[in-house]
N, C-alpha and C positions, 0 to 999 in steps of 0.2 A: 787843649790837647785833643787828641784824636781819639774814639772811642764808638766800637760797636754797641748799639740801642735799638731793643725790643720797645714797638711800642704796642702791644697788644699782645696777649695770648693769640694762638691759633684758631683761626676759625674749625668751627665745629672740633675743639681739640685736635687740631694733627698741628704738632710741631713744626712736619716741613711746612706749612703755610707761614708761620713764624720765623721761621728761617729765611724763608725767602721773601722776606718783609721786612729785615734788617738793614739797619741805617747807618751809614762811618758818618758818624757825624762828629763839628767842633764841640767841647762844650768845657765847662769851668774845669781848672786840676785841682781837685780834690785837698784841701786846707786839713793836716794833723791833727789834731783836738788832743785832748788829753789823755796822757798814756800810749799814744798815736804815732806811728811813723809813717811818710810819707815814701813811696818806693817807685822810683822807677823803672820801669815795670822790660826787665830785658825779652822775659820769655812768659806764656801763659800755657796751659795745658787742658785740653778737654775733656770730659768728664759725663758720662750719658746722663749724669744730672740736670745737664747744661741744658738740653733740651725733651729731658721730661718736664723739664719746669713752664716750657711754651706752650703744653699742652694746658695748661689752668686747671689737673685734675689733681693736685696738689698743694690746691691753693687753703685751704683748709689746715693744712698742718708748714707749710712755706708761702705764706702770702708772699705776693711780686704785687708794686707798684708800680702800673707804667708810668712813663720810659725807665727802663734800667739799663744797667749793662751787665751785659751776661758772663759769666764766668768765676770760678773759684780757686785754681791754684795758681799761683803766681810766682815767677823767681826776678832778681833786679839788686835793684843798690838804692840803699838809703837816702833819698836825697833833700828830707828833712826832718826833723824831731819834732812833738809835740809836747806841753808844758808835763812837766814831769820823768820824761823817761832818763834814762840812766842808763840802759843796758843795750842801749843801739846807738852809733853816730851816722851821721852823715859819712857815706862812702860804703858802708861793711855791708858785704852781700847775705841776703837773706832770701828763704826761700818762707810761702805760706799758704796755707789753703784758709782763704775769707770766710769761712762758714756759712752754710745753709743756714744752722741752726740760729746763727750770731747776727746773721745781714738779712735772711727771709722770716722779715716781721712786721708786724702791723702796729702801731706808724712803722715807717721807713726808719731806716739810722741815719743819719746826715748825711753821710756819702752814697743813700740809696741802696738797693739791695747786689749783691752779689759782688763785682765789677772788676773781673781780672781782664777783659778782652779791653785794652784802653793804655793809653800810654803811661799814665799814674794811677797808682791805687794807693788808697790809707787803710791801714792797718793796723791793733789793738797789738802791743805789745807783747800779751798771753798767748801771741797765734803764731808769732811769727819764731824765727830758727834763724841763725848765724849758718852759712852758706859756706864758709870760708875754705878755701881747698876743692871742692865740689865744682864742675862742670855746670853753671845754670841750664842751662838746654837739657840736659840731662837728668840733675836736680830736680825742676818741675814737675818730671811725672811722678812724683813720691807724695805728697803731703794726703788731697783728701782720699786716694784710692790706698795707702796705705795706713791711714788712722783708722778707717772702715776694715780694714784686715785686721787689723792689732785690736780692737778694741770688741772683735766679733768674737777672737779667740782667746783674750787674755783679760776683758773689762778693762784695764788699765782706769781712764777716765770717762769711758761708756757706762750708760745705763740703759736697758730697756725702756717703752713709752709708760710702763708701769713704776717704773721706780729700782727695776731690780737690775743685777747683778747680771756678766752675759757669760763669756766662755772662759775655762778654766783648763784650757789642754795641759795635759803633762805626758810626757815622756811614756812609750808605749802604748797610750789609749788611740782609738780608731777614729777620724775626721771622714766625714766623705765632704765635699764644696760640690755642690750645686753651681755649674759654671767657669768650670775649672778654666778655660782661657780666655775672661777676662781679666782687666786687670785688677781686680781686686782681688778675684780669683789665684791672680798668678802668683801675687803678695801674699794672699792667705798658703798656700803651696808652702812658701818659702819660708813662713813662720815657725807653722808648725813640723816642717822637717828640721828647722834648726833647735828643735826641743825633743825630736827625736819620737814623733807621733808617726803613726801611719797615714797616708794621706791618699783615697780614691777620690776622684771629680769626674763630671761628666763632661762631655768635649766630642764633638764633634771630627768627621775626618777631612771635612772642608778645608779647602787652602786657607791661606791670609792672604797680605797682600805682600810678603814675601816669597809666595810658595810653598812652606811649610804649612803642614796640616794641625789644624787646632788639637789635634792631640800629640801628635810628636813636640809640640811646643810646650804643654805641660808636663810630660815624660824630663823635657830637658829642664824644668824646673824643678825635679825630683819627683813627682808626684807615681806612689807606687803601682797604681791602678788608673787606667781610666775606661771609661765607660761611655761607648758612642750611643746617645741617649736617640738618636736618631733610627736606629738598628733595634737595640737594646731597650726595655724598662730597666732604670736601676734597682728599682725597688722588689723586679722580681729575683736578678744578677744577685742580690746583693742580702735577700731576704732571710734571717735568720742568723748575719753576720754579727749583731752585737755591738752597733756603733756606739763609740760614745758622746758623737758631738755629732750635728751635719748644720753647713752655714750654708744658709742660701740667698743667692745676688738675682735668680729669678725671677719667683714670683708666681711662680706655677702652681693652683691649688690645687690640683691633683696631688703635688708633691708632698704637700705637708697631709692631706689625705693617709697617703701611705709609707707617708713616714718613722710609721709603728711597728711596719715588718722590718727593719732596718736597724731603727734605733734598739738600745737597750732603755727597759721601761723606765719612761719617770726623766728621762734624757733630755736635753736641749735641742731643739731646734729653731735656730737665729736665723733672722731674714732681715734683709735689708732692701728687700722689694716685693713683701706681700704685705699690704694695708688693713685688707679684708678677707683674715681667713677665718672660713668657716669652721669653730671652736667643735661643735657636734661632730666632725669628723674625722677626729684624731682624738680622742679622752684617756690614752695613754701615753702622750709624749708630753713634751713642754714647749709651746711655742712663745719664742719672744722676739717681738721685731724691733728695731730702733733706728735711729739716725744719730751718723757720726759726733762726737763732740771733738768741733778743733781747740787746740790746746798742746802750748808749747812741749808740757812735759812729754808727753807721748809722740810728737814729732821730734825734739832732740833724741829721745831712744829709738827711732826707727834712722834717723840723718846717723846714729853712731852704728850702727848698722852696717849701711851703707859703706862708712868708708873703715869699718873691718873687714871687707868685702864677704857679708855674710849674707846681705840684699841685691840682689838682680833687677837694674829697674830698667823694663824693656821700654823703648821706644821706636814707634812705628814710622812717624816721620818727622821732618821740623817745617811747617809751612808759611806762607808767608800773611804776615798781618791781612792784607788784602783780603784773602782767601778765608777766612774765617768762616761764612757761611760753608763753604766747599767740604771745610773741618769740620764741622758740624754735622752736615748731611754722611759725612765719611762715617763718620760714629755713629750714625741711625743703621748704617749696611752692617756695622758687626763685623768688619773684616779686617779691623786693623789689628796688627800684629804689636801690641800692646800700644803707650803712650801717641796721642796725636799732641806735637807740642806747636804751637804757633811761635816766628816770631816776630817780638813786637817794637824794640829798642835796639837798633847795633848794638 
C-alpha cells in the first residue's frame, strides 16, 4: 500500500522540517490481530497533533518510532476482521481516531505508531464506530478533535495525567474556551450550549480561509461571547465574572497565571496544551491537563450527536492524498476554517 512516513523528528524541533522530509512511500498493509479490524482507509483527517509530534518535544509522554506514519483519524470500510471480533464485518463503514494515547508508545504496537495518512489502517475494536448513514468525508472530522471536547467538559472516559476526574458542566454554569475557533474549540462551543451553559472563547478577528472571521465563526456556533484576545486580555474583560470551568487548547502560561481573576475559587482549569505550568502561579484554581482517551463509548455518543443534528462538524477542505504535506503545513498557518480532511481511497 501506499502510505506517508516520517522518518526523523524535525531538525532542531521545527515540524516543517519534518514535513518537508516526508516520504509516499510502498510498504506492507497492515495484518488485523486480535480484536482488530482492518479499514480501508477512504478519508483521513488532520489534526495539529499530527505535526506537534514532528517536533520530538513530546516524546516523553508520546514516543514516535522512526519510520511511522502519521496521522489519527480515519473514516473507510472494513475490509477484514481480526481473530475474535464480532461486532464489525467486512463492508460496514466506520469512522476512528487511532489514539495517541493507544499507538504513541514504547515499543511500538505492531502496526507502528499512529498511521491514518496510508491506504490501510488496523484498528482495535474499542476505537472504532459504525459509520452507517454518515457522509465519510464528513464523518472524519469528528473522532479525535471531538473526544478532546467531550471528555474536557463531561470526563466521560477522560482522566487527568494525575488520575483525576475532568469537567462536569451543567446547565447555567459559565465555560470560557481558550481558543474558541479551533476545532476542538468549535466542538467544545457546541457541547456545552447543547446543556444549556454559557459559553465565552477567545478568537480572533482574522479571516479563514473561507473569509469569515474567527470570530463570527464561533458566534455561529452559538458561543455567547467572544473575546479578540488580540485587542483584549480576557482576564482583565472578564475579571471578577465567576467562571465555572475555562478549557484550554493553547497553552499560554500567562493564562493559567491569571486564571484566578476569572475563575470561581477552587475551579477547573483543563488544558490540553499546557505540559509545564508553573503551579506557584495560580494557588487558587485547579489545574489539570490531559490527553484524550480514544474509546468507542464516547465516540458512539458524539456519532449520535451528530446525526440528531445537535453537532456541527465543520470542514475546511477535502484534499488530495498527494498533498498531505501541503495539509499539514496548512494546519501549522491556523487558518483553516475548521476540518482539513485528506482524501485517500475513492
Amino acid at each position: 500500500m501506499k502510505a506517508w512516513r516520517t522518518h526523523a523528528y524535525g531538525a532542531e524541533g521545527n515540524p516543517a522540517d519534518a514535513i518537508a522530509k516526508l516520504v509516499l512511500e510502498e510498504v506492507p498493509i497492515p495484518t488485523a490481530g486480535v480484536g482488530e479490524i482492518q479499514v480501508k482507509v477512504s478519508h483521513a483527517a488532520v489534526n495539529p497533533i499530527d505535526w506537534k509530534l514532528f517536533s520530538g518535544g513530546l516524546h516523553g509522554v508520546a514516543p514516535c518510532a522512526h519510520p511511522y506514519i502519521p496521522g489519527f483519524d480515519i473514516a473507510g470500510t472494513v475490509s477484514a476482521v481480526g481473530e475474535g471480533v464480532t461486532t464489525f464485518a467486512v463492508g460496514d463503514s466506520v469512522i476512528a481516531d487511532l489514539g495517541l494515547c493507544e499507538t504513541c508508545l514504547d515499543p511500538a504496537p505492531a502496526a507502528g505508531n499512529c498511521g491514518a495518512f496510508a491506504e490501510f489502517a488496523v484498528v482495535s475494536t474499542s476505537l472504532a464506530v459504525a459509520a452507517a448513514g454518515l457522509e465519510e468525508a464528513i464523518a472524519v472530522a469528528l473522532p479525535l478533535a471531538g473526544l478532546t471536547a467531550l471528555q474536557a467538559l463531561f470526563t466521560r472516559s477522560g482522566r487527568s495525567f494525575t488520575g483525576a476526574t475532568l469537567g462536569d458542566l451543567k446547565a447555567g454554569q459559565k465555560l470560557l474556551i481558550l481558543g474558541g475557533a479551533t476545532l476542538v474549540g468549535s466542538y467544545a462551543t457546541q457541547l456545552a450550549k447543547n446543556v444549556g451553559a454559557h459559553v465565552c472563547v477567545t478568537a480572533s478577528h482574522n479571516k479563514m480561509s473561507d473569509g469569515v472571521t474567527k470570530s463570527d465563526f464561533c458566534k455561529a456556533l452559538g458561543a455567547d461571547e467572544v473575546i479578540d484576545y488580540k485587542s483584549t486580555k480576557w482576564f482583565e474583560a472578564l475579571a471578577g465574572k465567576d467562571f465555572d470551568l475555562i478549557f484550554d487548547s493553547i497553552g499560554d502560561q500567562e493564562d493559567w497565571a491569571n486564571a484566578s481573576q476569572v475563575l470561581k475559587k477552587g475551579c477547573d482549569f483543563i488544558s490540553v496544551a499546557n505540559f509545564g505550568p508553573d503551579m506557584e502561579a495560580n494557588k487558587e484554581s485547579t489545574f489539570k491537563n490531559f490527553l484524550l482517551k480514544s474509546v468507542d463509548s464516547d465516540l458512539t455518543e458524539l456519532v449520535g450527536m451528530v446525526k440528531a443534528g445537535a453537532l456541527k462538524l465543520p470542514v475546511d477542505s477535502v484534499m488530495d492524498f498527494k498533498d498531505v504535506p501541503a495539509a499539514l503545513t496548512k494546519s501549522m498557518g491556523m487558518q483553516a476554517a475548521g476540518k482539513i480532511v485528506i482524501k485517500i481511497n475513492p
